[in-house]
C-alpha positions in Angstrom: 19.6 183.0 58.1 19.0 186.5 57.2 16.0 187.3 54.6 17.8 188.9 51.3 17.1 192.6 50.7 14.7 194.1 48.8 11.2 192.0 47.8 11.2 188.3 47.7 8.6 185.9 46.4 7.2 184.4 49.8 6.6 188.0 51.4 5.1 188.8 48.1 3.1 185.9 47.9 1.7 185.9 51.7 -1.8 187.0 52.0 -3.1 190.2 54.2 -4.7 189.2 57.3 -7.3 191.6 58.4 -8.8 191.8 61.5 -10.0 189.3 63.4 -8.6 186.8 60.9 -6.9 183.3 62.6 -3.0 184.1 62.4 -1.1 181.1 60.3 0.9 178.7 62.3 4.3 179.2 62.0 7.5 178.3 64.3 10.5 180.2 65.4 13.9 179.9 67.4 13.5 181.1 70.4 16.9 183.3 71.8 17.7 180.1 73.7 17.9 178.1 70.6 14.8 176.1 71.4 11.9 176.2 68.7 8.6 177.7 69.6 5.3 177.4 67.5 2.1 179.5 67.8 -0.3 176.5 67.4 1.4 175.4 70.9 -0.3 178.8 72.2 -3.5 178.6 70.9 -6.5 179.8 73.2 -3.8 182.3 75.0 -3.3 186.0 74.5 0.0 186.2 72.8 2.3 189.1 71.9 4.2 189.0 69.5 7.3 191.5 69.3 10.0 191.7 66.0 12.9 193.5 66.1 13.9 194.3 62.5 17.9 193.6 62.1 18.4 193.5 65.5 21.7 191.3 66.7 22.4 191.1 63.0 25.6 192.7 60.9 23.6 194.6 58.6 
């Protein structure tokens, strides 16, 4: 599902991390379909890398 243009409420809502802050758990599909969730990483180095409208019509 593709966010809507322009602003919506929950990126408005979300708070700034700074620093050093813990990131929020949160879960994705992975390109195989599967789902992956950062609280299954915890204690690793992760990278995370988002490709604004990539594979998408827009």
């Amino acid at each position: 599902m593709a966010a809507p243009k322009g602003r919506n409420k929950i990126a408005t809502e979300t708070k700034t991390l700074k620093v050093g802050d813990v990131a929020p758990d949160f879960t994705l599909r992975a390109h195989d379909g599967s789902e992956v969730t950062l609280s299954a990483y915890r204690g690793r180095r992760v990278v995370l890398a988002f490709f604004a409208f990539a594979f998408t019509n827009t």
